[in-house]
MMTF fields as JSON, N, C-alpha, C and O atoms, coordinates in Angstrom:
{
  "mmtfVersion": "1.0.0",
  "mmtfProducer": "UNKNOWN",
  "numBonds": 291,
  "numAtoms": 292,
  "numGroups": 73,
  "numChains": 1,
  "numModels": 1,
  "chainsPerModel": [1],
  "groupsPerChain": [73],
  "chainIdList": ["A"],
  "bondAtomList": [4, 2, 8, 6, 12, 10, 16, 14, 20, 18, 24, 22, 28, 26, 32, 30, 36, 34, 40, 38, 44, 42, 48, 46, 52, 50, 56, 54, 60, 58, 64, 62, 68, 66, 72, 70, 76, 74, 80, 78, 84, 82, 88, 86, 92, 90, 96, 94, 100, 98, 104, 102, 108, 106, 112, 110, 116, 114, 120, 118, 124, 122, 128, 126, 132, 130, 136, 134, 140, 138, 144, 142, 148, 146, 152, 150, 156, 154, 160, 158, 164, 162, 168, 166, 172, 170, 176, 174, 180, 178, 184, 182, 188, 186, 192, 190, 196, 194, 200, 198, 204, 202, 208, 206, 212, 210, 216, 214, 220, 218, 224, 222, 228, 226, 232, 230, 236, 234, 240, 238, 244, 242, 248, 246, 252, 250, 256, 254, 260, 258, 264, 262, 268, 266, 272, 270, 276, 274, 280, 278, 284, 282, 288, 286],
  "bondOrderList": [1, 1, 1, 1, 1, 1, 1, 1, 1, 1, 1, 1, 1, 1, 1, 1, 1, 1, 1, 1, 1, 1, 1, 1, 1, 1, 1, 1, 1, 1, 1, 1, 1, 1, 1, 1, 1, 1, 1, 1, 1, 1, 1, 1, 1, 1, 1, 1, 1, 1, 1, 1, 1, 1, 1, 1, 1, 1, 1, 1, 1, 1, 1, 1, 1, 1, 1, 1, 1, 1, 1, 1],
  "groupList": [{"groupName": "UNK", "atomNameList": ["N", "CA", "C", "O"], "elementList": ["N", "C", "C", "O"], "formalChargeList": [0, 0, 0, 0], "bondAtomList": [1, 0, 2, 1, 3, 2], "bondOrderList": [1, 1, 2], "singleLetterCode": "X", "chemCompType": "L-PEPTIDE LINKING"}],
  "groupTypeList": [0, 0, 0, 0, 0, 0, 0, 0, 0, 0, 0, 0, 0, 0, 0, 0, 0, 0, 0, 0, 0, 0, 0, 0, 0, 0, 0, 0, 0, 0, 0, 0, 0, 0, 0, 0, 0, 0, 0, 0, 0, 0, 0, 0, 0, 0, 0, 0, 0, 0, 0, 0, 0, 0, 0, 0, 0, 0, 0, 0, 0, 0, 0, 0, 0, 0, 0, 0, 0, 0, 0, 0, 0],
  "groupIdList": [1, 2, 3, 4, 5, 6, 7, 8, 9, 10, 11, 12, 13, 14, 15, 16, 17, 18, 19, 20, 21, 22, 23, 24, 25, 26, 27, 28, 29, 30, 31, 32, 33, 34, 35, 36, 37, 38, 39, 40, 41, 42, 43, 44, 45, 46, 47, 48, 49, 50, 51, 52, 53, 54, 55, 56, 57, 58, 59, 60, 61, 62, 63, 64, 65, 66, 67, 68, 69, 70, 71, 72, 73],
  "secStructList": [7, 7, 7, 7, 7, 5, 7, 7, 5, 1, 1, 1, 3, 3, 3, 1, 2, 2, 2, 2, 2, 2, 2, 6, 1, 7, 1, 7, 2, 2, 2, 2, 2, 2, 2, 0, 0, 0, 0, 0, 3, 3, 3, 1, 1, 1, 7, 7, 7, 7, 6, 6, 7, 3, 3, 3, 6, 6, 3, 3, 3, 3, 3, 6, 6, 5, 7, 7, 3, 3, 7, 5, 7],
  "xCoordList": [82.924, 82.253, 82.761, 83.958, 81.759, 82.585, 83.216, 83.352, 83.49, 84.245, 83.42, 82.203, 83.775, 82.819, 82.422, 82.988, 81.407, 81.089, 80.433, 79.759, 80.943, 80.723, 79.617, 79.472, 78.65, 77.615, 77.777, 77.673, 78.18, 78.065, 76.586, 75.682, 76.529, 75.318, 75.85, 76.934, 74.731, 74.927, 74.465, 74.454, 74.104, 73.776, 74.358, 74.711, 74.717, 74.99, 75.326, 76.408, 73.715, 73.326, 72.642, 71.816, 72.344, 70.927, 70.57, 71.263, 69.127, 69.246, 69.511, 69.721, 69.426, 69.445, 69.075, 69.681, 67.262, 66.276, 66.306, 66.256, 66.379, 67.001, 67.916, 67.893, 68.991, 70.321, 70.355, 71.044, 69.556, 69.105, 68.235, 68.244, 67.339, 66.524, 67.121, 67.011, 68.148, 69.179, 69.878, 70.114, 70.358, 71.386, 70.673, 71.15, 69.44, 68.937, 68.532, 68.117, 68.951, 69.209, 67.324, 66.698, 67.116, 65.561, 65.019, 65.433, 63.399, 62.472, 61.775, 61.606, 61.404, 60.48, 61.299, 62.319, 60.188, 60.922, 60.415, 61.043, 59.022, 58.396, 59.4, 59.623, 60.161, 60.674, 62.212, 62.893, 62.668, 63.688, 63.428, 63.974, 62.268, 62.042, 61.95, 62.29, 61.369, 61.228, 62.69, 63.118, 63.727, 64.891, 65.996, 66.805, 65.875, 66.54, 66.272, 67.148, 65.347, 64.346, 64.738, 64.754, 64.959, 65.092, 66.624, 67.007, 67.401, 68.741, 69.821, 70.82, 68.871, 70.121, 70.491, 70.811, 70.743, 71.58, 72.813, 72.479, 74.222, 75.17, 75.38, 75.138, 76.008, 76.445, 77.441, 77.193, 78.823, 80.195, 80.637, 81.616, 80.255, 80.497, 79.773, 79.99, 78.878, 77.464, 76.016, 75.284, 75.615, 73.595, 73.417, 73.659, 72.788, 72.036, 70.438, 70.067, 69.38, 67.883, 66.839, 65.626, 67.608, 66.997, 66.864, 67.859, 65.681, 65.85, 66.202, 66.565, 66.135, 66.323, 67.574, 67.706, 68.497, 70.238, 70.484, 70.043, 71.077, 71.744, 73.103, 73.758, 73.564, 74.489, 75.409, 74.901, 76.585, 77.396, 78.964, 79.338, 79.633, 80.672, 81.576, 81.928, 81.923, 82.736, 81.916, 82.517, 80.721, 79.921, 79.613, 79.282, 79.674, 79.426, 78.696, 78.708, 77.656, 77.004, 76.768, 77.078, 76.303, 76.62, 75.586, 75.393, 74.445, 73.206, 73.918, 74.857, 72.659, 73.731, 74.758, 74.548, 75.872, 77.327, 77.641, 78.306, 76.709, 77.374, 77.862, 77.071, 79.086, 79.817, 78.973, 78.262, 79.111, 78.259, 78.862, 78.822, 79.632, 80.129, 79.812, 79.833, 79.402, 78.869, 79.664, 79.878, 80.248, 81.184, 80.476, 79.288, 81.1, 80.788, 80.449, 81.277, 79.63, 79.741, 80.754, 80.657],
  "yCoordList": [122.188, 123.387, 124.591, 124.726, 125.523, 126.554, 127.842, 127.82, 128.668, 129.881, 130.558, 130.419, 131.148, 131.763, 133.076, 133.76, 133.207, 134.597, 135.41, 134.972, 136.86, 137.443, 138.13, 138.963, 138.28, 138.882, 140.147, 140.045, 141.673, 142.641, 142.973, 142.853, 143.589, 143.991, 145.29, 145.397, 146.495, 146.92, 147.467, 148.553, 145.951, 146.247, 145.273, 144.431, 144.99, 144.472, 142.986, 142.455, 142.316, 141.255, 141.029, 141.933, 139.599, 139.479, 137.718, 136.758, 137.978, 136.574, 135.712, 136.071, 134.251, 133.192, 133.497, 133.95, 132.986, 133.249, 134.275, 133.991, 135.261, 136.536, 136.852, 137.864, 135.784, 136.14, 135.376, 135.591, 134.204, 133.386, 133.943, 133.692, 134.821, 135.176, 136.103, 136.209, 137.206, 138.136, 137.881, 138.717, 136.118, 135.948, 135.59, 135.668, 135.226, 134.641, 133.069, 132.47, 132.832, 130.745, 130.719, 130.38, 130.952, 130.742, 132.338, 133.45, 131.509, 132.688, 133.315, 134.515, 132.184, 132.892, 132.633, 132.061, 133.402, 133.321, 131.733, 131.037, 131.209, 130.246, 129.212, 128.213, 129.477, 127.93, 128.089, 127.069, 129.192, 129.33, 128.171, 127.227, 129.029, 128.444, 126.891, 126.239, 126.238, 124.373, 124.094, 123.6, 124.564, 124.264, 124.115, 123.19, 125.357, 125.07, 124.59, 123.753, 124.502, 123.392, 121.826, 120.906, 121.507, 120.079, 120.103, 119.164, 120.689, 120.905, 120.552, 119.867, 121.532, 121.783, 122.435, 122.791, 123.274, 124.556, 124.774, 125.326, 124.543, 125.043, 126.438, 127.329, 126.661, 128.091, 127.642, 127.065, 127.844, 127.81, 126.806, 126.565, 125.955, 124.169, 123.376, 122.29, 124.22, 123.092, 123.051, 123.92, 121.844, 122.562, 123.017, 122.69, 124.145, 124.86, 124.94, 125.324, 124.471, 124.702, 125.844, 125.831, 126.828, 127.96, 128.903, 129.365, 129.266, 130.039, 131.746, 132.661, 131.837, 133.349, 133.32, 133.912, 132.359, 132.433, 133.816, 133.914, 134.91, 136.226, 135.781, 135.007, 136.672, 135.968, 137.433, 138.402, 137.529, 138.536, 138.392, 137.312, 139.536, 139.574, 138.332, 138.123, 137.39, 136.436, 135.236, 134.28, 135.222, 133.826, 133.209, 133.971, 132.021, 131.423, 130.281, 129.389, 130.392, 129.91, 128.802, 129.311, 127.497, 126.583, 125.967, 124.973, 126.179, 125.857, 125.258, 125.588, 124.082, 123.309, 123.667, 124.174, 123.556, 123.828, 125.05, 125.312, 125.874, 127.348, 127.797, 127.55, 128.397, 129.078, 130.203, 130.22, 131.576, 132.91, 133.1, 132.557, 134.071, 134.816, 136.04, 136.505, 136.74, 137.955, 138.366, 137.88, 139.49, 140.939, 142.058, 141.94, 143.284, 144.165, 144.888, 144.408, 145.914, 146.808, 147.833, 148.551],
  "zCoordList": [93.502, 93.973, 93.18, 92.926, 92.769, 92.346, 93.132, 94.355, 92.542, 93.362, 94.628, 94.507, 95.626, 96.559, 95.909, 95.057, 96.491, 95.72, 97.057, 97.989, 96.738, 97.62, 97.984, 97.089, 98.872, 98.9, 100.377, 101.6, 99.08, 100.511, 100.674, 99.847, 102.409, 103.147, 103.767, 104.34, 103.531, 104.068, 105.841, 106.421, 106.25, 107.658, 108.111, 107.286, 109.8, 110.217, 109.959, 109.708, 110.131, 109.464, 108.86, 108.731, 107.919, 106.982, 107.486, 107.824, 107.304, 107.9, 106.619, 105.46, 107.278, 106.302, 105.117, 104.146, 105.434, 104.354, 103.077, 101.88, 103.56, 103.208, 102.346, 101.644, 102.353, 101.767, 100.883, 99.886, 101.045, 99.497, 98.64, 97.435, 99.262, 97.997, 97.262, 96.041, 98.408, 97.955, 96.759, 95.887, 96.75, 95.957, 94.118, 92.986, 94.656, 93.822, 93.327, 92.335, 94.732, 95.08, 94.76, 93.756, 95.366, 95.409, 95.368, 95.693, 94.541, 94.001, 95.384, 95.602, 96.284, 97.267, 99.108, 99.493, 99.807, 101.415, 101.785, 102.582, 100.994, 101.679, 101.197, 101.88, 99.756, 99.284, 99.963, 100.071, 100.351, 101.23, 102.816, 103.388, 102.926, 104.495, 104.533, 105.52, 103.156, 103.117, 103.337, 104.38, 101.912, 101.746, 102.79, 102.867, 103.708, 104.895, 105.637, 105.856, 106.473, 107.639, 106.809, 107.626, 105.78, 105.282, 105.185, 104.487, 105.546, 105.977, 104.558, 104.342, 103.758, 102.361, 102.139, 101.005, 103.795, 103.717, 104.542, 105.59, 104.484, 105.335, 105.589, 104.775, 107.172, 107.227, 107.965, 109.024, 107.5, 107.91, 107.78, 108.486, 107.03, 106.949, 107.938, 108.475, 108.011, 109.26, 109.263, 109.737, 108.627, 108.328, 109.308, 110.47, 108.65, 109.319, 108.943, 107.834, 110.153, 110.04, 110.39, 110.18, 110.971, 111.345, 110.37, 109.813, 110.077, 108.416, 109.197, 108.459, 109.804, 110.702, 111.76, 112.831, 111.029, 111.66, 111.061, 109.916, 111.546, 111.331, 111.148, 111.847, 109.621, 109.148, 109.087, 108.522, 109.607, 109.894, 108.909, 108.453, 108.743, 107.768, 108.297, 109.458, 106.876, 107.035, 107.509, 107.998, 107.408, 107.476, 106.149, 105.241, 105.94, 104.839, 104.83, 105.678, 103.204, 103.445, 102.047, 100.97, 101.997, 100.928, 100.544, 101.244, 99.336, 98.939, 97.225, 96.5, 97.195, 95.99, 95.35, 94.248, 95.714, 95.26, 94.484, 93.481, 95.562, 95.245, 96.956, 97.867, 97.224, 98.424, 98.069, 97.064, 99.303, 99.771, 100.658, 101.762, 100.194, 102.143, 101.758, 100.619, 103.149, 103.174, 104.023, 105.134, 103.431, 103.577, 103.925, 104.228, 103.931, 104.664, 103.457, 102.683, 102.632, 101.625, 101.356, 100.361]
}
């Protein structure tokens, strides 16, 4: 796996979906929404299928062997 990388927000939370397209994992919300519902997405070391999980400072999240934790800005 490689290094975590950090992704700040400056609101509260961002959802799932959201924070992949943020990162650049995926181009669209719809290929977000397949990817996670088919559960090739962890958040905290646990699939997660809800593409609209709210993801708050210090949650992490693991889409083909890239780490994402989102911090505070």
């Amino acid at each position: 796996m490689t290094e975590k990388k950090l992704v700040p927000i400056d609101t509260s939370f961002i959802r799932l979906d959201s924070l992949l397209k943020f990162v650049g994992a995926v181009d669209t919300g719809g290929r977000a929404k397949y990817l996670i519902q088919n559960g090739e997405v962890s958040v905290n070391h646990e699939i997660c299928t809800m593409r609209g999980k709210k993801l708050h400072s210090g949650d992490t999240v693991e889409f083909q062997k890239n780490l994402y934790e989102v911090c505070e800005k």
